[in-house]
C-alpha positions in Angstrom: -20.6 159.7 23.0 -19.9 159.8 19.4 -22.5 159.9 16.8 -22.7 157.2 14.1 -23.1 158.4 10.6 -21.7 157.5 7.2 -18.6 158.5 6.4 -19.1 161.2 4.4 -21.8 162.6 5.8 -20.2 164.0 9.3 -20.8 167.6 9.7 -17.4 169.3 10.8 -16.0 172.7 12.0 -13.3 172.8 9.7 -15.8 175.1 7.0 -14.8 176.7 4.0 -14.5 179.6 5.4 -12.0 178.4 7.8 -10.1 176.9 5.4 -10.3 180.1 3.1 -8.4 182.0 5.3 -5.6 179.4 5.3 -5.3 180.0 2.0 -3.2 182.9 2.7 0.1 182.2 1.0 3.4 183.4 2.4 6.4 184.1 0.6 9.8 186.0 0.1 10.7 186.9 3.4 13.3 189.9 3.0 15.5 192.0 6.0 16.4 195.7 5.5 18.2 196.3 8.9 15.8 195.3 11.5 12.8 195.9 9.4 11.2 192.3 8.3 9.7 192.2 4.6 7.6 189.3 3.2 4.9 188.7 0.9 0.8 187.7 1.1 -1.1 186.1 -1.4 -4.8 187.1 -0.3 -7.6 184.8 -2.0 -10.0 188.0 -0.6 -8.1 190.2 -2.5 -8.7 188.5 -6.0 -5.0 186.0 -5.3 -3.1 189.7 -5.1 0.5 189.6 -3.4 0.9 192.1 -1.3 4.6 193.2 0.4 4.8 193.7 3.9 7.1 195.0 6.2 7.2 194.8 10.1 9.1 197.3 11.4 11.8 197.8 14.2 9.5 198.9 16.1 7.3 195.9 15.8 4.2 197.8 13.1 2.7 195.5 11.0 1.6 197.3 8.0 1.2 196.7 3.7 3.8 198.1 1.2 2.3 197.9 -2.0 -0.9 199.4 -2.1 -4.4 198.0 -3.9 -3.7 199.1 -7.4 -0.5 197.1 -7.5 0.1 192.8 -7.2 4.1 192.5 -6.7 4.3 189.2 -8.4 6.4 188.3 -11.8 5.5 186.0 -14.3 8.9 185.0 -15.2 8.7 181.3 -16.0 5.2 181.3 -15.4 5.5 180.1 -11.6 7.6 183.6 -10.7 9.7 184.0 -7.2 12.7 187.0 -6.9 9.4 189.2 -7.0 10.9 192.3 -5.0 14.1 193.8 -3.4 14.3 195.8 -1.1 17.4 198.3 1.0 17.8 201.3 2.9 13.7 201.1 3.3 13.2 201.4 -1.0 11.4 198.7 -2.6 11.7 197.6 -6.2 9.3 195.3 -7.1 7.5 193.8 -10.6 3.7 194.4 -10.6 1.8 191.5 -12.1 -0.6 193.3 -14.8 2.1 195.1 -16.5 5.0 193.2 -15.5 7.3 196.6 -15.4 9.6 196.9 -12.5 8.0 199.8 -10.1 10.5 201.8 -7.4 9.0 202.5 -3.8 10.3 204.6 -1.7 9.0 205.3 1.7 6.0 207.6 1.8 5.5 208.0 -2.0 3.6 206.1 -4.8 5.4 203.4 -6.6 7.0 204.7 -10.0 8.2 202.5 -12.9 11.8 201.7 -13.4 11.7 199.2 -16.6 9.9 200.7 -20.2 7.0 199.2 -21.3 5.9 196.0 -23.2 6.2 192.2 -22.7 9.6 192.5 -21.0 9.6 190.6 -17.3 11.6 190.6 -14.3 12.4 189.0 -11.7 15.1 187.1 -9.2 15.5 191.1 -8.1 19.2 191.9 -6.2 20.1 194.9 -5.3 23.9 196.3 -6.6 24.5 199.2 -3.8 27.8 200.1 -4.8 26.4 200.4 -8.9 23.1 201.9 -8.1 21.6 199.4 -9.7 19.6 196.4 -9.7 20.3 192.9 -10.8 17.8 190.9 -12.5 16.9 187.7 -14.7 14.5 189.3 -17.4 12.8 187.6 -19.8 12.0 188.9 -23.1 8.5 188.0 -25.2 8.6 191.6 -27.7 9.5 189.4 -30.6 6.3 187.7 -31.3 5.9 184.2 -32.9 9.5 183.6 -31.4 10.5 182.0 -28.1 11.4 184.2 -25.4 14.6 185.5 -24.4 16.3 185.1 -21.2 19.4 186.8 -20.1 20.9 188.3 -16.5 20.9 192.1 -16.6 21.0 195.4 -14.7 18.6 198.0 -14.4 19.4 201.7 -12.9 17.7 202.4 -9.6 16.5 204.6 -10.9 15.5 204.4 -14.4 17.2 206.7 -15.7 19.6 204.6 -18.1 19.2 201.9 -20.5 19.2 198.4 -18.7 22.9 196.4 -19.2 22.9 193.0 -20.3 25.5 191.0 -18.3 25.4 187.3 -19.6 23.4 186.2 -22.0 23.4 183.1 -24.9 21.6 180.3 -22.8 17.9 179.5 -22.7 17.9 180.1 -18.7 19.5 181.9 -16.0 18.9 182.6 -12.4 20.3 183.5 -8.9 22.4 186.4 -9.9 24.3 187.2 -6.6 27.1 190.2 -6.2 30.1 189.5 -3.8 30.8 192.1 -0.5 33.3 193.7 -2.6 30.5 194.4 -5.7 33.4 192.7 -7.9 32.2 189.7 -8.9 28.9 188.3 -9.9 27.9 184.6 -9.4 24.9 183.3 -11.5 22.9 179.7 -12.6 22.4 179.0 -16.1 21.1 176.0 -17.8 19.8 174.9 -21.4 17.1 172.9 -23.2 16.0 170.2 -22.6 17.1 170.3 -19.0 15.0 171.4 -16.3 17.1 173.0 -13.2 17.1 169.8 -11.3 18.2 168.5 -14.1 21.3 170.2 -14.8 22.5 174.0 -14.4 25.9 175.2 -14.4 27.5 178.1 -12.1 29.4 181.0 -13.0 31.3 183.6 -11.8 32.6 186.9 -13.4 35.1 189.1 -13.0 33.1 193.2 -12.8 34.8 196.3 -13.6 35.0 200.0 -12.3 31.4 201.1 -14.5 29.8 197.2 -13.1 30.0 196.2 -16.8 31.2 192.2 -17.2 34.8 191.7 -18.1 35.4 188.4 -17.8 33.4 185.0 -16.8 34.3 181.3 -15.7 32.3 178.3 -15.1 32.7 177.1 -11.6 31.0 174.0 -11.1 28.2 172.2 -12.8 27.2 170.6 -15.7 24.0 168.5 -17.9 23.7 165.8 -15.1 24.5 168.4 -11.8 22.1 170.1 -10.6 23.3 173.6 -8.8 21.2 175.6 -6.7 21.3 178.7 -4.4 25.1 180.4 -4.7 25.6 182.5 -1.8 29.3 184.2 -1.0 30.8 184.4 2.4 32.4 187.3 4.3 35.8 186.8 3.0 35.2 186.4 -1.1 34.4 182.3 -0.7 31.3 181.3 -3.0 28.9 178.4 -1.4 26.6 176.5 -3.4 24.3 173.4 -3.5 25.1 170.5 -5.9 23.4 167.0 -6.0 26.9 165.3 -7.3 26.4 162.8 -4.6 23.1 162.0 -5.2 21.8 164.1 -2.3 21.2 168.1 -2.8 24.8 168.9 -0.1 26.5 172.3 0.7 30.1 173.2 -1.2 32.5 175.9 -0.7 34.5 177.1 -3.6 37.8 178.3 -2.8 40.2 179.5 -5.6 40.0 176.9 -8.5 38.7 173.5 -6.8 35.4 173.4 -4.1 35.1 171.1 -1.4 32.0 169.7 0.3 31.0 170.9 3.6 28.7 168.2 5.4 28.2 165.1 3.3 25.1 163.3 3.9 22.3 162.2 2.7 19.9 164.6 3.1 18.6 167.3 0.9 20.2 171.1 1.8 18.1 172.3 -1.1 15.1 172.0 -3.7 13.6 172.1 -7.2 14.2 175.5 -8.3 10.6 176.2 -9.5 10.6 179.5 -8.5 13.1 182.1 -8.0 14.6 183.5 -5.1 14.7 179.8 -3.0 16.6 180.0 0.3 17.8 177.4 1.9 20.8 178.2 3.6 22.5 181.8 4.9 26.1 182.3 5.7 26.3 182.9 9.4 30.2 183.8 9.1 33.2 182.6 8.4 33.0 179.6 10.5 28.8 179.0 10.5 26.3 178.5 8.0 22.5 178.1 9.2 21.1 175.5 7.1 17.5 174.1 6.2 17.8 170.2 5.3 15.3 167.5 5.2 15.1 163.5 4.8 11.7 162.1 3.5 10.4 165.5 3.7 10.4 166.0 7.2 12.6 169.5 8.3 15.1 170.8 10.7 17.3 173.7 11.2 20.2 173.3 12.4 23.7 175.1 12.5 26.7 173.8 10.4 30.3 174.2 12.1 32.7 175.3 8.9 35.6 174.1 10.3 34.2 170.2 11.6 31.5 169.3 9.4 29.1 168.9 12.4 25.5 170.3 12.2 24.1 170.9 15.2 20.0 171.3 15.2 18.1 174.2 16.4 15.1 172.5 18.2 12.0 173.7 16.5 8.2 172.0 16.9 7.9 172.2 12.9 8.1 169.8 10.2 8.7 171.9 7.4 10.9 175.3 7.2 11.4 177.3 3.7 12.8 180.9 3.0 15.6 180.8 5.9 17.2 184.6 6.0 19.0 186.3 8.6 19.9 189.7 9.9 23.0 189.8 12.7 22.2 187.0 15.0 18.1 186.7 14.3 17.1 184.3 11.3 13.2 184.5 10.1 11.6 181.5 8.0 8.4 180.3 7.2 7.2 177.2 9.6 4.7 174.6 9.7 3.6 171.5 11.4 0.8 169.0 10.3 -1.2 171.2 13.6 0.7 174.4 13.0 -0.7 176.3 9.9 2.1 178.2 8.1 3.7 181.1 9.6 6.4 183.8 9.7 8.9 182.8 12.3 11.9 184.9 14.0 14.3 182.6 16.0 17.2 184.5 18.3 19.8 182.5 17.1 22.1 183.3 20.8 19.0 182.9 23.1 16.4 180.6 21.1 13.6 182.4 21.7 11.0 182.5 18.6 8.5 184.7 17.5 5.1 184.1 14.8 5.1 187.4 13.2 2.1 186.0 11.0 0.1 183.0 10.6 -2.2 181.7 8.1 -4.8 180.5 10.4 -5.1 181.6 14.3 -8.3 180.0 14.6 -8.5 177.3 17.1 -9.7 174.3 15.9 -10.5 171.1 18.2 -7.2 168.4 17.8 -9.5 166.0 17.8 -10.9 167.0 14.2 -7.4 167.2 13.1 -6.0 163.9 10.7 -2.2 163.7 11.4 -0.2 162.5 8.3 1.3 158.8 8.8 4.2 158.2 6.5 3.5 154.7 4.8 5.5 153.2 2.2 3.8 150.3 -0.1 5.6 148.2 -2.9 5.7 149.0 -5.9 5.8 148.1 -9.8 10.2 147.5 -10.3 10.6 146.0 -7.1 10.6 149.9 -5.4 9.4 151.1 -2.7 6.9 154.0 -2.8 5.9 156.6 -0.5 3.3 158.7 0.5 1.3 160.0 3.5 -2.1 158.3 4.9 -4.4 160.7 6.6 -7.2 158.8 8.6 -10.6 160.1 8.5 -11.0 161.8 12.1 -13.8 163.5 13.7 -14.6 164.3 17.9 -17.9 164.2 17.3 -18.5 161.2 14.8 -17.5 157.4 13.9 -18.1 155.4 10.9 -20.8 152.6 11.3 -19.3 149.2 12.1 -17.7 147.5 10.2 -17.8 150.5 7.1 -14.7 151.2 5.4 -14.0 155.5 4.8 -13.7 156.4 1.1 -10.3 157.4 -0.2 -9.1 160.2 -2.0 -5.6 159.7 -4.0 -4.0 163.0 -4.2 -1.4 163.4 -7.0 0.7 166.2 -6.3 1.9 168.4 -9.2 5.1 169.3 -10.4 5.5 166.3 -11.4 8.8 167.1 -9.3 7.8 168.2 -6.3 6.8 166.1 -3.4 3.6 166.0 -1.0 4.5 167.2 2.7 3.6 167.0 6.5 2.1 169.6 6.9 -0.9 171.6 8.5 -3.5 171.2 5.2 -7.0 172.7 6.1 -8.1 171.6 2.6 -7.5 167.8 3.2 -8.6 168.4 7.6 -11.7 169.5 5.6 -12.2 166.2 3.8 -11.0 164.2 6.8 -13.2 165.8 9.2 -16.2 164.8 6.7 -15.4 161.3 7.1 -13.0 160.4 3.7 -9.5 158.7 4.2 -7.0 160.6 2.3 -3.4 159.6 0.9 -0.9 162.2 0.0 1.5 159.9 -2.9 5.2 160.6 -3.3 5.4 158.6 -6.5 8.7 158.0 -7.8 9.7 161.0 -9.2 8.4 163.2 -6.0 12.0 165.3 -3.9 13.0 164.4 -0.7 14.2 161.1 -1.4 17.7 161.9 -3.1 17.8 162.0 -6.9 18.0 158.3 -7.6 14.3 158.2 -6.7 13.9 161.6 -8.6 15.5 160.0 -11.8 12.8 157.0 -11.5 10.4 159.3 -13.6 12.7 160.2 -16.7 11.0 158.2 -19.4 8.1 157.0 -17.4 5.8 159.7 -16.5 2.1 158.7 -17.0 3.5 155.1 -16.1 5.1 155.3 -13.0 3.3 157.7 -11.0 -0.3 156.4 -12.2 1.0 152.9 -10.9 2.3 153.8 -7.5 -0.9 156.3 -7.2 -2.8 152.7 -7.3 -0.5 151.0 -5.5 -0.8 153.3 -2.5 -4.4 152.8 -2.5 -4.3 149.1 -3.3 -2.0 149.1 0.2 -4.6 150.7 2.2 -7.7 148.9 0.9 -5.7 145.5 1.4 -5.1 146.9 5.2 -8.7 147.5 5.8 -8.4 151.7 5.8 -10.4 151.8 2.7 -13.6 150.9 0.4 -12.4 149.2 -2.7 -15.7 150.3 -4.3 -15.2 154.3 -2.8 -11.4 155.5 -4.1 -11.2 158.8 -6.0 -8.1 159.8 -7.4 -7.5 164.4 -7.6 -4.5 166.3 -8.9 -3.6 169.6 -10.3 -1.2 170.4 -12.9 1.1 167.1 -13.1 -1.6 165.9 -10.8 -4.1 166.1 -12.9 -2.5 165.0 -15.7 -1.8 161.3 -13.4 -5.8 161.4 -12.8 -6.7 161.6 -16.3 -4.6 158.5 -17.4 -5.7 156.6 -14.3 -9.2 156.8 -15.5 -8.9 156.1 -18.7 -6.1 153.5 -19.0 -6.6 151.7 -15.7 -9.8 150.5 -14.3 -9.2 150.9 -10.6 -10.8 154.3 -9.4 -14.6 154.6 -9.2 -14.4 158.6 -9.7 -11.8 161.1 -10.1 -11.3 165.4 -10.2 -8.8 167.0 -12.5 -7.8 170.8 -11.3 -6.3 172.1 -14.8 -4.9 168.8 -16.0 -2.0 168.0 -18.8 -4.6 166.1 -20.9 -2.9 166.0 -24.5 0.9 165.8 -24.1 1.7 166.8 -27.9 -0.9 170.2 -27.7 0.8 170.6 -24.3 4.2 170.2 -25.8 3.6 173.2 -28.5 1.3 175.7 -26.0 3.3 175.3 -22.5 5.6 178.5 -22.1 9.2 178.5 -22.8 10.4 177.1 -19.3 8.5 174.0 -19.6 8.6 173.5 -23.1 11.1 171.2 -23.4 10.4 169.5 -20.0 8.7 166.4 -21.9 12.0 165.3 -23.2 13.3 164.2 -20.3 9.8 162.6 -18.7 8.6 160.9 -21.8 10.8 161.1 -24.4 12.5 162.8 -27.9 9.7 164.5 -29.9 9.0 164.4 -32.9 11.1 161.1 -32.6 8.5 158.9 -29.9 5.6 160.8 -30.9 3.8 157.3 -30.6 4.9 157.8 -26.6 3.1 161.1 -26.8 0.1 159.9 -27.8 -0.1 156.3 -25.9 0.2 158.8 -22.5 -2.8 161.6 -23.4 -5.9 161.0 -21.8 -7.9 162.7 -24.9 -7.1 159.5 -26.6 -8.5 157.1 -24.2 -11.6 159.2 -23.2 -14.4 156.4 -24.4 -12.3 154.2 -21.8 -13.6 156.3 -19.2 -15.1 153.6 -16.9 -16.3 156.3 -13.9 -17.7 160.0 -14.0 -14.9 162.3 -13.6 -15.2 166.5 -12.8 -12.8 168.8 -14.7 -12.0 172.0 -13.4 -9.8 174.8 -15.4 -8.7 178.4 -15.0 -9.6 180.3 -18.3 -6.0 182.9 -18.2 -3.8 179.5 -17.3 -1.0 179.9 -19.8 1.0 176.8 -18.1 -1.9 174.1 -18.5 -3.7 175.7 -21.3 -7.7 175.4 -21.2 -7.9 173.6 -24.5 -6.2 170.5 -22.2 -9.2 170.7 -20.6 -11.8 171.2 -23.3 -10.8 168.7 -25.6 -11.7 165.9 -22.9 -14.8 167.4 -22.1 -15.1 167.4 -26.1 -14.3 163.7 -26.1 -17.0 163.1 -23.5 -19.7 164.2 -24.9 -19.0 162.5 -27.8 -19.0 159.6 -26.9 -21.7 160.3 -24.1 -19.5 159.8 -20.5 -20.3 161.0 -17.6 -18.6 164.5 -16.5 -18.7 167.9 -15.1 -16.6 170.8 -16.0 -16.3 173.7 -14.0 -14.3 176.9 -15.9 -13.5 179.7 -13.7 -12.8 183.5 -15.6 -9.4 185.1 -14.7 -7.5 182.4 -13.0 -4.1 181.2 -13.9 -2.2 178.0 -13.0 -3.4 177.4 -9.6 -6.8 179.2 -8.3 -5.8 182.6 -6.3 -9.3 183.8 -6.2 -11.7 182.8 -2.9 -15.2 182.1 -4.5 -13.0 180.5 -7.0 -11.2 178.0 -4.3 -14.4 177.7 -2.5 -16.6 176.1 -5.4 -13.4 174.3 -6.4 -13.6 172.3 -3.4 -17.9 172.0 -2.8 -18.0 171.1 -6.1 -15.6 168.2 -5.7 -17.0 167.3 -2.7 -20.5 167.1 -3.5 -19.4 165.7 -7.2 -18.0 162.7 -5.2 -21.5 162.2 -2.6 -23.6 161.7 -5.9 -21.1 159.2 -7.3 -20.7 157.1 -3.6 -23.9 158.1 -2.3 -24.5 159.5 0.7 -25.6 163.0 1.7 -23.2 166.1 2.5 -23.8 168.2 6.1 -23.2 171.0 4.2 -26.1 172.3 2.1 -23.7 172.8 -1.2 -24.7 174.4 -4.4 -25.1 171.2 -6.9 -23.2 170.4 -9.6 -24.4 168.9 -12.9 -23.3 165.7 -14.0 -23.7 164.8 -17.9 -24.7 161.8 -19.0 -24.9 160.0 -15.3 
């Protein structure tokens, strides 16, 4: 027999603890021969990413060693962070940002000179002894960064070679079988790469130096992604021409699509190194490719156009890469946490070479993600995922409706997803409802609904937020007088305005929060800087739209007690964005909480740092809906409330 209690108030297994160790981040999977290379972020380990290699022989063991966090800060958000061949890894360590050589059995040894000079999107060019990389280069201070495509001895022994150079961005830098030609990304302010990027190919010589160069495809309105060559000199690519991210071929001067549909082969490129596809042979490609977020795997036939799936039990797949006939990816399932996964492409059979969370946890605490869509403002349809609240041991008393919790992804182009999320199973479990929002503006939908943002962030994603939960409190899921609203980053930006322009949430959390969209606009690194243009408008020229979407304007609207939480080292989401509200707060005497957290960046890496991110919030929101947490939960102080 269940027990009754309010929601809220149901004690679960899903701890912090559990849900800590699921906080494990995989990334960057790698093969060198039969040896299988990938990376760990490690919350216990202060958020440091760690290579690791499993080899032939099956031995699981670390790479880089404690003193060293293989992670670049190239655009901030990083990706490309290592290379490895012949059992040698370069990688960029994160305090320094130099480029280290590891070879097996001795210490790591630096490659690149000192100073603010990053790397990252690292190839390796055998047949030069050298290795390719975007760098990005912030010596020259009070002036914007510099980006260009270069190459950097093995060694470190010569002078780094710049190979293309003149935009504001470039990425992807990929070397044909032959090592004599190069194909690259490159796009320009304002655009973002899911914007518009261009490819390029050029011609190298004898020495590897850059004799000639061609765009390919591409332009301010096509967004390119992921160039890959084939065994025989042909160049593949992603393009969103049709309005759906598809797979090309380039042969000689014109290209040809592969597999129209409309589904998306790739993604926003917000961090380097992205795989979505590899190039079987000739004839195959093994592709990644998704409709509404939901993933499969399947096999593309070159010379008919027909895909044919490989049968996984996952929703999402990232990071496909193969070696011969085995491909390895990272896997998950709204019950399957995230995981390294081997698949024998001849014989099927699969292997979990690592997984976030081997726990075993009850399925009847788990909350499975329902797709809903709900009308919104424009006559569009929105989209997001409901999680019901779902305990084995507990039920709401009758006639009760759960609170809700609105999450506002970040980005803001990204996208929420299906899949196994100990953080919201932790608020499910408790007793809360939860919805997931793909606003307009979110991937997965094609870039029509992408484009539905340009102009109107801070309008359109703050309406379909409330729509979403207007849908579910008109269906009976929800308490009109019990929905918070949470986001980080972009999130958290869409939180702030939906307290203080609309009066529809009764509470709300911000995890580092775009608060002030002109202070944002001059202090947000070089990759983003621009990024405004195209989701609210010119500046200086609409400064008035600027300031009519900041949420330091319209603090004394506050109409509900809202918790801020910030990362002190965040150079994406400064913490002034954070500090001015609280400034405007108590000013005019609303009711808050701030929590500032020493040493964290964009996104908390650190566990005590995760943990009190999430008690906080939760107990933050029993003192606001009142009713009493399971968990005993170190309190949080509310001003003026």
């Amino acid at each position: 027999m269940k027990k009754v209690a309010p929601f809220g108030s149901w004690s679960s297994p899903i701890s912090i603890d559990l849900l800590l160790k699921g906080e494990m981040r995989l990334s960057a999977s790698r093969w060198d021969g039969a040896d299988l290379y990938w990376i760990e972020g490690r919350p216990d380990e202060e958020g440091r990413q760690v290579i690791v290699r499993r080899s032939a022989d099956g031995a699981i063991a670390d790479v880089t060693d404690r003193g060293f966090n293989a992670r670049t800060r190239v655009h901030e958000y990083g990706g490309g962070d290592y290379a490895v061949s012949g059992g040698t890894v370069w990688f960029t360590n994160f305090d320094d940002q130099r480029v280290y050589r590891q070879d097996p059995g001795e210490a790591p040894r630096p490659i690149s000179p000192e100073g603010d000079v990053r790397h990252a999107d690292l190839t390796v060019d055998a047949p030069h002894q050298r290795i390719l990389a975007v760098r990005e280069d912030h010596s020259r201070a009070g002036q914007e960064p510099v980006n260009t495509l270069v190459a950097l001895d093995m060694d470190g022994e010569r002078d780094a070679i710049v190979l293309a150079s003149g935009n504001d961005f470039y990425s992807s830098p990929r070397l044909s079988p032959d090592g004599r030609r190069l194909a690259w990304l490159t796009w320009n302010h304002p655009n973002m790469p899911w914007d518009g990027t261009e490819l390029w190919v050029g011609e190298l010589d004898a020495d590897g130096a850059m004799s000639s160069a061609r765009k390919v495809a591409g332009g301010p309105s096509e967004s390119i992604c992921q160039p890959e060559w084939g065994p025989k000199g042909e160049l593949y690519f992603i393009s969103d021409r049709t309005g759906w991210w598809n797979l090309y071929c380039v042969r000689g001067h014109r290209d040809e699509a592969l597999c129209r549909a409309d589904e998306e082969f790739g993604g926003p490129q917000w961090v380097f190194g992205r795989s979505h596809y590899q190039v079987l042979d000739e004839n195959e490609i093994l592709c990644v490719h998704s409709r509404s977020n939901v993933y499969k795997l399947s096999r593309l036939d070159l010379r008919t156009g027909v895909l044919s799936p490989v049968k996984l039990l996952y929703s999402f797949l990232d990071g496909v890469r193969v070696s011969g006939r085995k491909a390895v990816m990272f896997a998950a399932s709204p019950t399957l946490s995230l995981r390294v996964l081997t698949v024998d492409l001849d014989t099927g059979a699969e292997e979990v070479v690592r997984a976030t969370v081997t726990t075993h946890i009850d399925p009847n605490h788990f909350s499975i993600p329902k797709p809903i869509e709900f009308a919104t403002e424009g006559g569009v349809t929105g989209h997001a995922l409901y999680y019901p609240p779902r305990n084995a041991d507990f039920d709401g008393p009758a006639g009760a409706k759960p609170p809700l919790v609105v999450h506002s992804h970040g980005g803001p182009t990204g996208a929420a997803l299906p899949v196994y999320n100990l953080e919201y199973q932790y608020w499910t479990s408790r007793g809360f409802a939860l919805v997931d929002v793909n606003y307009r503006g979110s991937t997965g939908y094609g870039r029509e609904y992408r484009d539905m943002l340009r102009g109107e962030w801070g309008v359109a994603d703050v309406d379909d937020c409330i729509n979403a939960a207007q849908h579910l409190v008109d269906q009976g899921l929800a308490d009109p007088e019990h929905v918070a609203i949470t986001g980080g980053s972009a999130g958290g930006f869409t939180t702030l305005l939906a307290l203080t322009k609309k009066d529809f949430f009764r509470s709300g959390a911000s995890h580092f929060g775009v608060g002030d969209l002109e202070s944002f606009r001059k202090e947000t690194h070089k990759f983003e800087s621009r990024y405004l243009e195209t989701l609210v408008g010119p500046y200086p020229e609409r400064a008035d739209l600027y300031r009519e979407r900041s949420a330091v304007n319209f603090a004394d609207h506050l109409s509900c007690p809202i918790i801020l939480f910030q990362g002190l080292d965040d150079r994406v989401v400064p913490p002034d964005q954070s500090e001015e509200f609280v400034a405007a707060c108590k000013a005019k005497k609303l009711p808050y909480a701030y929590i500032a957290f020493e040493g964290e960046q964009h996104g908390f890496r650190r566990a005590p740092n995760i943990r009190r991110s999430i008690d906080a919030e939760f107990y933050f929101y029993s003192r606001i809906f009142g009713f009493e947490p399971a968990d005993a939960i170190e309190p949080v102080t509310i001003e003026n409330f």
